[in-house]
VOBA-1610 file (N, C-alpha, C; in pm, whole numbers, padded with zeros to 5 digits, always signed):
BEGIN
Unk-00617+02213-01083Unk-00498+02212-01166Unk-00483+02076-01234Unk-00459+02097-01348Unk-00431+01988-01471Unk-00310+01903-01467Unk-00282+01771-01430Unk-00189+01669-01469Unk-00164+01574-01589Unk-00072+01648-01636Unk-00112+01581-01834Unk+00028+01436-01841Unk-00036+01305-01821Unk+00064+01187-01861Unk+00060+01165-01996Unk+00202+01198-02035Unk+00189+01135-02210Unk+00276+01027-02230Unk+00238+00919-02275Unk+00305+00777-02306Unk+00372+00814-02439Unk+00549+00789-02427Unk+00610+00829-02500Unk+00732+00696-02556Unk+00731+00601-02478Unk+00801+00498-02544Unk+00717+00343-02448Unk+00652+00277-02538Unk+00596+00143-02481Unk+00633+00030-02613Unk+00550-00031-02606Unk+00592-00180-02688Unk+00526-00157-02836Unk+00400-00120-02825Unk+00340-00077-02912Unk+00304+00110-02931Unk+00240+00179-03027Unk+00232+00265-03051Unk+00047+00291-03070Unk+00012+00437-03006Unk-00102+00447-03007Unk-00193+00512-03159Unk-00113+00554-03215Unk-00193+00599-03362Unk-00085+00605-03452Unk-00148+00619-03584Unk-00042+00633-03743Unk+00032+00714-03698Unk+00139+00691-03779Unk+00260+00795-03828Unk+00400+00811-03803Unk+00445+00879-03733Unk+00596+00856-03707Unk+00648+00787-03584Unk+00529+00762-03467Unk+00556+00691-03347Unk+00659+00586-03355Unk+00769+00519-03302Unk+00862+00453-03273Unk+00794+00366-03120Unk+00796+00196-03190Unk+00748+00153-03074Unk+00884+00068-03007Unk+00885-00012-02892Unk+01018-00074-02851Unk+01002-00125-02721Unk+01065-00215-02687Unk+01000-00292-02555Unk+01092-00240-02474Unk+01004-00120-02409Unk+01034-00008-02280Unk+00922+00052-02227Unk+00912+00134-02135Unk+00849+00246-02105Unk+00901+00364-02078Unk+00800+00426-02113Unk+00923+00602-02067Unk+00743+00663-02043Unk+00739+00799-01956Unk+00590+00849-01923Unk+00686+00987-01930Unk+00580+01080-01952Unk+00641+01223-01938Unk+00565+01265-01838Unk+00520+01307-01731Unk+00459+01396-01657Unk+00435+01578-01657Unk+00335+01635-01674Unk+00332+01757-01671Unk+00293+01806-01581Unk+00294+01873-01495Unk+00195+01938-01349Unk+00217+02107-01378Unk+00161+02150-01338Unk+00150+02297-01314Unk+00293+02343-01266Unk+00400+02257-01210Unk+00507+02335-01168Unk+00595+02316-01292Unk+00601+02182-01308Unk+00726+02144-01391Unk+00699+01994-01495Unk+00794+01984-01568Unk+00776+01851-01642Unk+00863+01729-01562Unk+00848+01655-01553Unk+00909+01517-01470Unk+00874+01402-01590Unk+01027+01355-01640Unk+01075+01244-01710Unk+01011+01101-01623Unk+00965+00995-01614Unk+00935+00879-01587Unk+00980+00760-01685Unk+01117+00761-01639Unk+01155+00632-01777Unk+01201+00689-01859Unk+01281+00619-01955Unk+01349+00665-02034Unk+01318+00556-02184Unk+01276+00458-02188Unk+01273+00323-02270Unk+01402+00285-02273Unk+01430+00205-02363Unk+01583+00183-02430Unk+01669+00292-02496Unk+01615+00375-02550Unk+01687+00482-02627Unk+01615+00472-02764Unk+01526+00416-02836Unk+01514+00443-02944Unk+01421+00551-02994Unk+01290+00538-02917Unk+01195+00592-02992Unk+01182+00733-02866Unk+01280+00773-02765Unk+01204+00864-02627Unk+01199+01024-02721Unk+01342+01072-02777Unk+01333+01208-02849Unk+01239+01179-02984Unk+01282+01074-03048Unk+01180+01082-03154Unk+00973+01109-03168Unk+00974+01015-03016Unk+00842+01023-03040Unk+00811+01144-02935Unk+00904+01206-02805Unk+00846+01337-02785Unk+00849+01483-02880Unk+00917+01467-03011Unk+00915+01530-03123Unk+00805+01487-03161Unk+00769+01414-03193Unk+00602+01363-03313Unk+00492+01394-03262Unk+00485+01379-03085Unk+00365+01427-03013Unk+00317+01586-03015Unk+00510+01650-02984Unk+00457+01778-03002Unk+00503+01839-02808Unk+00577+01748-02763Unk+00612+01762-02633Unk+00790+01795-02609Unk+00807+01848-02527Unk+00944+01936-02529Unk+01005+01909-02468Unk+01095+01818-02442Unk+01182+01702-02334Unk+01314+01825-02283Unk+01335+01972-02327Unk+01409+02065-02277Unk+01332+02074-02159Unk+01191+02128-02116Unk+01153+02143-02036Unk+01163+02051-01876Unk+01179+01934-01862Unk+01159+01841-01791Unk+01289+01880-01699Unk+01252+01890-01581Unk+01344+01925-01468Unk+01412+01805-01397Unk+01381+01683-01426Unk+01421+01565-01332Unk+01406+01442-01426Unk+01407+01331-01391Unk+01410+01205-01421Unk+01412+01140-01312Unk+01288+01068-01318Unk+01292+00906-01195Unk+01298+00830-01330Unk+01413+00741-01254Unk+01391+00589-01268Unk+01323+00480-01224Unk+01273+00400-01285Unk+01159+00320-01209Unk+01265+00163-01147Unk+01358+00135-01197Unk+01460+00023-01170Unk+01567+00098-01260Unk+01673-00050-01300Unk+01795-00002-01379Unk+01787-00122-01464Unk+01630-00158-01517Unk+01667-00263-01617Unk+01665-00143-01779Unk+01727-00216-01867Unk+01781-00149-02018Unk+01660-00107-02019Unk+01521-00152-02051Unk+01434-00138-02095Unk+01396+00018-02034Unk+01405+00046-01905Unk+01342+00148-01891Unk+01462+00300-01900Unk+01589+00232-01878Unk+01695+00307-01823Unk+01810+00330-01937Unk+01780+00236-02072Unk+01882+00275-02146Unk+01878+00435-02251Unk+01746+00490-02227Unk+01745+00614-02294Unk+01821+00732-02274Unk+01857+00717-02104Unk+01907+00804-02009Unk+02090+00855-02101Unk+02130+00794-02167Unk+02279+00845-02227Unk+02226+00962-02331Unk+02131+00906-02390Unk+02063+00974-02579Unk+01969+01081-02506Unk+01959+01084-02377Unk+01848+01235-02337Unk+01948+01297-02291Unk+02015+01254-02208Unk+02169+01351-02144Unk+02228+01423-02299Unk+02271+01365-02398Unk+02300+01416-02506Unk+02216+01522-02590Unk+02104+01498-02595Unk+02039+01577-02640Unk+02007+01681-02539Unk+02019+01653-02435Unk+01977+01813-02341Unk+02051+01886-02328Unk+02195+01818-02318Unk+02320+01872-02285Unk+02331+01959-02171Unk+02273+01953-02060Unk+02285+02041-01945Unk+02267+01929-01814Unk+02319+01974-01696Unk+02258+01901-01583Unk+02092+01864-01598Unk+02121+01729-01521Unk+01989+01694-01491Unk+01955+01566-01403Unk+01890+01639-01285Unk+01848+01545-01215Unk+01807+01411-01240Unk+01866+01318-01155Unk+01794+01143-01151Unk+01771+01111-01046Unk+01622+01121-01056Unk+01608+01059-00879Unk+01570+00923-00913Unk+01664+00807-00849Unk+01629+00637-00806Unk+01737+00580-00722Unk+01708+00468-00694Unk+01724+00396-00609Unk+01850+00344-00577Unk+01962+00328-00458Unk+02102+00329-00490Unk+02086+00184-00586Unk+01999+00089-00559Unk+02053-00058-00647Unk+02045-00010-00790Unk+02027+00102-00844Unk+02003+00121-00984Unk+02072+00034-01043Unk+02227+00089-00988Unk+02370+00054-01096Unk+02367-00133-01085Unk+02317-00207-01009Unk+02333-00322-01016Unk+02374-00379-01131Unk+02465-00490-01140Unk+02495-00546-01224Unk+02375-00720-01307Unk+02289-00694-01345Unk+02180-00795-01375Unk+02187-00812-01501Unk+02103-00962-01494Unk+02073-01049-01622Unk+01924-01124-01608Unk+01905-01149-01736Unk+01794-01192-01780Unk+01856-01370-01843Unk+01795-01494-01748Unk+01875-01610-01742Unk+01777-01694-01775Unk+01770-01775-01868Unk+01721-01894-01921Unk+01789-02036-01930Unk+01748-02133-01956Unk+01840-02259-02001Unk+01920-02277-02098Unk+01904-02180-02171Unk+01983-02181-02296Unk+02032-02017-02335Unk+02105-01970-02212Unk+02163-01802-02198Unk+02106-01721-02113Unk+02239-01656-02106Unk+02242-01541-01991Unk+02263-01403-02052Unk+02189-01267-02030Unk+02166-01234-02092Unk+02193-01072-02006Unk+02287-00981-02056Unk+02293-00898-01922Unk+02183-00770-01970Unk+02098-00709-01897Unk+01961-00620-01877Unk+01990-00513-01806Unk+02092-00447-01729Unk+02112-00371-01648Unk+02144-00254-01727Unk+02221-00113-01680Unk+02216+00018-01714Unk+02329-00015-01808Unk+02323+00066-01908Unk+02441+00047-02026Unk+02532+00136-02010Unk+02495+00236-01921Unk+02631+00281-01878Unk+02671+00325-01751Unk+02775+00318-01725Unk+02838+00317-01579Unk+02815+00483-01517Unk+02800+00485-01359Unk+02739+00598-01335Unk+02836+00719-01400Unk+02947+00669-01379Unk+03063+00772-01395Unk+03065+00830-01556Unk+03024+00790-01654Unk+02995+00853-01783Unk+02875+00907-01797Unk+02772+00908-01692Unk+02631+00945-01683Unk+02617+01060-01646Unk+02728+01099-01519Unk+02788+01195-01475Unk+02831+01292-01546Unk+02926+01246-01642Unk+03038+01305-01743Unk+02928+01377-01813Unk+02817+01324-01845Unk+02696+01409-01921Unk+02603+01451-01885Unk+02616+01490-01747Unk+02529+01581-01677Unk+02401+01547-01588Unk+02454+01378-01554Unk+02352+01327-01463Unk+02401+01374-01342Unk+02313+01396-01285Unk+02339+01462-01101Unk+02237+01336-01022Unk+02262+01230-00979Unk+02228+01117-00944Unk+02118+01185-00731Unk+02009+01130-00766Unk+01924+01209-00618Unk+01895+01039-00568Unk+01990+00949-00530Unk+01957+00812-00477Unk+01896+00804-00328Unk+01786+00726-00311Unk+01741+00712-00180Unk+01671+00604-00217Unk+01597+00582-00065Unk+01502+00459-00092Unk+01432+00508+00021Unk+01365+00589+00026Unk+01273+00629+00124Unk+01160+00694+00031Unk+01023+00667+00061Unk+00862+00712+00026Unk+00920+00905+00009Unk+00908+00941-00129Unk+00912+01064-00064Unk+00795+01204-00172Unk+00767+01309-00167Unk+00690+01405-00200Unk+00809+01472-00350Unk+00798+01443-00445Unk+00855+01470-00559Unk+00809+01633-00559Unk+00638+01621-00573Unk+00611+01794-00631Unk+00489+01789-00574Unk+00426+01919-00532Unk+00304+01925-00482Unk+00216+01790-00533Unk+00162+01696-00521Unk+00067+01590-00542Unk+00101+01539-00651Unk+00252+01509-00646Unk+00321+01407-00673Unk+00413+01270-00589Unk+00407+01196-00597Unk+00483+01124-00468Unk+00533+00981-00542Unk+00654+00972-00515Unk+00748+00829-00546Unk+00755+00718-00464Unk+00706+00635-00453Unk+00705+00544-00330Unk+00820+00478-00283Unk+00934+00470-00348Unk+01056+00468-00257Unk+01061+00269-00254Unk+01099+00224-00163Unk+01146+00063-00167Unk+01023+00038-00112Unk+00896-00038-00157Unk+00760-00106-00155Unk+00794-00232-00095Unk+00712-00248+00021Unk+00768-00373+00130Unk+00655-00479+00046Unk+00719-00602+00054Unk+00645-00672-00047Unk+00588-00772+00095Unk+00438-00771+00089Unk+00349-00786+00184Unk+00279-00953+00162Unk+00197-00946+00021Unk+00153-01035-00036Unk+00219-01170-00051Unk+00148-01260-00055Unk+00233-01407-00041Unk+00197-01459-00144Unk+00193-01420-00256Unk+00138-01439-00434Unk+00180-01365-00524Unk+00234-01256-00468Unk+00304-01145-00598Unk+00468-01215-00585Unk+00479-01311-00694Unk+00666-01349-00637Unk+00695-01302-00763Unk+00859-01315-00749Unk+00928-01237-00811Unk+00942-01339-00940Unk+01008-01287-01044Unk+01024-01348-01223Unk+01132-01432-01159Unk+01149-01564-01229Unk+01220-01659-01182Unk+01364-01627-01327Unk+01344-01570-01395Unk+01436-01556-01515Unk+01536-01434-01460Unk+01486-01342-01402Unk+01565-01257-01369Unk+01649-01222-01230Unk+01796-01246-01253Unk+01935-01281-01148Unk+01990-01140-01165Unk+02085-01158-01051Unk+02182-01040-01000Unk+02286-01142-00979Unk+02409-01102-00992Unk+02548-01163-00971Unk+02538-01147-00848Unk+02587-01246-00755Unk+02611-01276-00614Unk+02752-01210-00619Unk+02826-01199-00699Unk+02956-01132-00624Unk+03092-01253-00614Unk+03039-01369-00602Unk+03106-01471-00621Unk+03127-01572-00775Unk+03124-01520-00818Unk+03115-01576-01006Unk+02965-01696-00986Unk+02895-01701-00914Unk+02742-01733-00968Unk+02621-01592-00935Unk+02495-01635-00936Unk+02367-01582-00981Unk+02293-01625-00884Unk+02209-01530-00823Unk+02093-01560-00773Unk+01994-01474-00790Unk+01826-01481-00717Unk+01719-01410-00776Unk+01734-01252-00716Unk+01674-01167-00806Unk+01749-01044-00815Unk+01626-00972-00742Unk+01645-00938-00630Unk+01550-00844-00534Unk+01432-00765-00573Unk+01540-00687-00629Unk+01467-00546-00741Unk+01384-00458-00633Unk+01500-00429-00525Unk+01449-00337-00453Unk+01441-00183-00463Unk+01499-00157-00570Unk+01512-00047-00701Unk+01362-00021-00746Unk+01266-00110-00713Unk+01186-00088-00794Unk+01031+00053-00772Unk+01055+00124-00801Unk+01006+00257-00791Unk+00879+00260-00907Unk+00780+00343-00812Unk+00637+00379-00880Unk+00628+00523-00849Unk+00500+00605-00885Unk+00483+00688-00882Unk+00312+00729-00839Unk+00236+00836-00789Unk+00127+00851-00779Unk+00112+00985-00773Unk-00002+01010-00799Unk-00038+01158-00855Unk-00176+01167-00777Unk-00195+01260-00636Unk-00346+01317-00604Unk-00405+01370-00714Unk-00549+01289-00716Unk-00627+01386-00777Unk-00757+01394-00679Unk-00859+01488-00739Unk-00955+01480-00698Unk-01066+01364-00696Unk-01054+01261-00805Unk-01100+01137-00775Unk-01015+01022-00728Unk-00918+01077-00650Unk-00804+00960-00600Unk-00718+00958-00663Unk-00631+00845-00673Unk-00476+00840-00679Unk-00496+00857-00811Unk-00364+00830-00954Unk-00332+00817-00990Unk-00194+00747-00982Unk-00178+00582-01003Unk-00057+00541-01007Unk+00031+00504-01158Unk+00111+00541-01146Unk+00174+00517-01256Unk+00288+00397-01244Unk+00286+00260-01291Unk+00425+00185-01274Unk+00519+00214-01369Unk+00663+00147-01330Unk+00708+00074-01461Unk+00733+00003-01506Unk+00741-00111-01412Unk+00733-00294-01444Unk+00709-00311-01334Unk+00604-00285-01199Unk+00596-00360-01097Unk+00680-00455-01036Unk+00778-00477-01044Unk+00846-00557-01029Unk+00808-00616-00861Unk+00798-00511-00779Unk+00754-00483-00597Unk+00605-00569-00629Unk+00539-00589-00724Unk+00386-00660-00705Unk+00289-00549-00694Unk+00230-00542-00819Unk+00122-00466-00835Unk+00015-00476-00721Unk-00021-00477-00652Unk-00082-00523-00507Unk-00004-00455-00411Unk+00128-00458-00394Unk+00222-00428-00276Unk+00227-00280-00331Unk+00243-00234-00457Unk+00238-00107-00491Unk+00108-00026-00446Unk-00006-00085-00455Unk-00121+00027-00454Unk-00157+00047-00331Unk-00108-00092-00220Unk-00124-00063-00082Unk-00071+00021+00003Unk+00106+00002-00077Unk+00198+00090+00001Unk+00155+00224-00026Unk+00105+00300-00164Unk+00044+00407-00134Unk-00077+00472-00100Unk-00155+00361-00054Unk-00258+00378-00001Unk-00243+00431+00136Unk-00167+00336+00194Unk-00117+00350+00341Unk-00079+00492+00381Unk+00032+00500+00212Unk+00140+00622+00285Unk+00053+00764+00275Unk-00026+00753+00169Unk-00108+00838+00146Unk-00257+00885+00208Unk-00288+00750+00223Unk-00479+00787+00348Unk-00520+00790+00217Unk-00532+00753+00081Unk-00634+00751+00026Unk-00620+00634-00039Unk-00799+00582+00027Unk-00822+00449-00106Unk-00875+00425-00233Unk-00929+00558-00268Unk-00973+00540-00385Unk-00811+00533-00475Unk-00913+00468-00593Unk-00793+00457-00687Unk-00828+00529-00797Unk-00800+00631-00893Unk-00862+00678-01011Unk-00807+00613-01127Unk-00675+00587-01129Unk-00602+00525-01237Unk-00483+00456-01197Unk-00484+00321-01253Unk-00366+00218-01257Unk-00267+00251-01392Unk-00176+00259-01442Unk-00139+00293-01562Unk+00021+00210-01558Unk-00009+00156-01647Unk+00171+00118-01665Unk+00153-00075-01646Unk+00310-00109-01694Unk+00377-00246-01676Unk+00335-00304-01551Unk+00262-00416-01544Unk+00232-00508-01424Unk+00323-00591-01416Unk+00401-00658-01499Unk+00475-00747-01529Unk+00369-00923-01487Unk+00272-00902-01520Unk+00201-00963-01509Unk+00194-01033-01617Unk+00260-01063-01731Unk+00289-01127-01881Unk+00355-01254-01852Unk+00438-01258-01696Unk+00497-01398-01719Unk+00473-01442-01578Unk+00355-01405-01533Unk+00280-01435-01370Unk+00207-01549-01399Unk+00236-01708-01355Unk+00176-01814-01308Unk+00020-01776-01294Unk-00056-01899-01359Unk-00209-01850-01365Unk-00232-01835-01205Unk-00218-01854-01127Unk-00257-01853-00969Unk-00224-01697-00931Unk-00099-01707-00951Unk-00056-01491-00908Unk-00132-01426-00981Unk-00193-01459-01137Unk-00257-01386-01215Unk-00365-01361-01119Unk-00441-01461-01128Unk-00618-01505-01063Unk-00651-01440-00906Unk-00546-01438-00849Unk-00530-01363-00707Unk-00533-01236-00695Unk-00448-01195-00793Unk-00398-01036-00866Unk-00536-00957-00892Unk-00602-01032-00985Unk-00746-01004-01067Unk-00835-00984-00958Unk-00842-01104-00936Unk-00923-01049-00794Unk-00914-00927-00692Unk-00781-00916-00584Unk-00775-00797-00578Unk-00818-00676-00636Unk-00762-00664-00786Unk-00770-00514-00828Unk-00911-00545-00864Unk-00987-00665-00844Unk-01134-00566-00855Unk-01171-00494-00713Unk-01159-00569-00641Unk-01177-00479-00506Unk-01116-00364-00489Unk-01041-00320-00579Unk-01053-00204-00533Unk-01128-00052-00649Unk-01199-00145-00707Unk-01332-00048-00797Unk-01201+00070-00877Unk-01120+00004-00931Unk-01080+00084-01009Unk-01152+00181-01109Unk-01069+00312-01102Unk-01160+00411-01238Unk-01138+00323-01416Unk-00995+00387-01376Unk-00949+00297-01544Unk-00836+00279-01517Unk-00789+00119-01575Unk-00685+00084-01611Unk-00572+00093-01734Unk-00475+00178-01735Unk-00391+00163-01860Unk-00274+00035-01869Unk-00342-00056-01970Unk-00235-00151-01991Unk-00099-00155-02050Unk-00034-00155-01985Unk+00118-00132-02096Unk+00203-00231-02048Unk+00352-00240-02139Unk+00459-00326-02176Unk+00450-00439-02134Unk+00504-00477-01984Unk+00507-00601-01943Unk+00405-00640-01920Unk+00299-00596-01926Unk+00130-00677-01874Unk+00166-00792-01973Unk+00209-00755-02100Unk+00207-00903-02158Unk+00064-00860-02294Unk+00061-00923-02390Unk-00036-00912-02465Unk-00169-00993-02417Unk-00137-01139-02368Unk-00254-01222-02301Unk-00297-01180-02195Unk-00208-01119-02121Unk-00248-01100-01992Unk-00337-00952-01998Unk-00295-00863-02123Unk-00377-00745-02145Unk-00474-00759-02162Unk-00505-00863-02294Unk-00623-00929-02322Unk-00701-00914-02221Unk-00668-01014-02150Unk-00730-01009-02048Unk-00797-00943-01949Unk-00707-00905-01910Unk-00737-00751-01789Unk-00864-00669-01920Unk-00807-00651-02009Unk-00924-00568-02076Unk-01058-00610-02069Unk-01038-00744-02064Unk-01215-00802-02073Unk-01246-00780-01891Unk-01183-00809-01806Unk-01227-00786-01709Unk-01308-00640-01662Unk-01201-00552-01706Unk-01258-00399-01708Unk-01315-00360-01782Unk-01385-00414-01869Unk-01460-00377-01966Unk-01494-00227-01982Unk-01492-00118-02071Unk-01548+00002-02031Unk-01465+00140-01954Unk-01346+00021-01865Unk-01229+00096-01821Unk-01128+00068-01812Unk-01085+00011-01922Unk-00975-00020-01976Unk-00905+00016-02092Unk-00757+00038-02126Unk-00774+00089-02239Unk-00620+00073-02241Unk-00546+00054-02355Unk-00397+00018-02395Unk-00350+00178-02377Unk-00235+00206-02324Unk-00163+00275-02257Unk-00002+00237-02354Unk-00002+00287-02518Unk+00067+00282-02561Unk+00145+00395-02621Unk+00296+00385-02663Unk+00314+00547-02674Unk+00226+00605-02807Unk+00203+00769-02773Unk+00165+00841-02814Unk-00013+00856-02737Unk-00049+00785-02595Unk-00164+00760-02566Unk-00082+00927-02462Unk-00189+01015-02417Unk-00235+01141-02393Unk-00337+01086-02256Unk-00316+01158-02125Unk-00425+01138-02032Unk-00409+01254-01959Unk-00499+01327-01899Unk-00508+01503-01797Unk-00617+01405-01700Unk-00553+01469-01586Unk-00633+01438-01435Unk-00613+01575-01371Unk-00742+01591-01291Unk-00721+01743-01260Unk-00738+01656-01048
//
């Protein structure tokens, strides 16, 4: 049985024409049972460009969220609208967190643009947990990823309100992946790693008993990773003889660069309108 991922909102766009690109991710999932939403982007390009592909966002029975930063989570008002019916959200209770994106010169708030209670009002039915769990036959969400590695650290720009009128570094224990059995091994899908691309492929290695890997796909957030987390990182994912890598959003353009020359042959930009089937 056929698993069809179609990249439907990333930074860039994969061929001419009406594609809408935007610094997000959104993945559509297809399996033999049902369609499953992965991301939402910001809201600009998710109905437009699953119209241009030729893909039917009525169909899709659920929505994971991968965190509750804008980028992946602000589409979620403009799909509720356009579906106009209930619809499942399965993520993480920290979704709703209140976060920012903090520099020396501004603070910058990144979190969900709208409050659960109007999300509701339009037919979100909220499925929060944080436990590893079985989405759909040889599908699986990995739930809160114990961060293992002593090199995958977290973005120093990005805070959560302490609750006391200052800021500190923002957990992002929200942060949710996805994997897909196939017959040549996993399929993982991120959406900004935020948990450490490393801490992700182990935790479902573990949870799963399988080490092969068939496909890495998605945001490493590896675009603003210190050359040392990079070089450590690299290393790892060669050990583990990846099939192919899809580079997208937060990898960063240098850091794609990159990774591409490493994989030479199995690598390949993972931008919307990019099409992949794993059986």
């Amino acid at each position: 049985m056929t698993t069809r991922i179609t990249i439907l909102c990333e930074n860039s766009v994969a061929r001419p024409g009406g594609l809408i690109a935007e610094h997000g991710f959104a993945a559509l999932i297809e399996t033999p049972q049902d369609s499953i939403l992965f991301d939402t982007g910001q809201g600009f390009g998710l109905i437009n460009n699953a119209q241009e592909i030729g893909r039917n966002l009525q169909a899709i029975s659920s929505v994971v969220l991968s965190h509750g930063h804008t980028d992946h989570s602000g589409g979620l008002p403009a799909l509720l609208d356009y579906l106009q019916r209930p619809l499942q959200v399965v993520a993480h209770p920290d979704v709703f967190s209140e976060r920012y994106w903090r520099s020396n010169f501004e603070l910058r708030p990144i979190g969900m643009v709208a409050k659960r209670s109007e999300l509701e009002r339009k037919g979100a039915r909220f499925a929060l947990g944080c436990d590893y769990q079985q989405l759909r036959e040889n599908l699986y969400c990995s739930g809160e990823v114990p961060r293992q590695t002593e090199f995958e650290k977290g973005d120093p720009h990005l805070v959560i309100a302490d609750g006391h009128g200052g800021y500190g570094p923002d957990p992002l224990r929200d942060d949710l992946s996805l994997a897909i059995t196939t017959g040549q091994g996993l399929v993982i899908l991120l959406g900004c790693a935020h948990a450490g691309v490393i801490n992700i492929i182990e935790h479902f290695r573990e949870k799963n008993g399988e080490e092969r890997i068939c496909a890495l796909i998605g945001g490493t957030h590896l675009g603003p990773a210190p050359e040392e987390q990079f070089q450590l990182t690299l290393s790892k994912l060669k050990s583990y003889r990846l099939g192919k890598i899809g580079l997208s959003h937060c990898t960063g353009l240098n850091r794609g660069a990159q990774l591409y020359q490493e994989f030479a042959g199995r690598s390949f930009y993972a931008a919307a309108g990019t099409v992949l089937d794993f059986a």
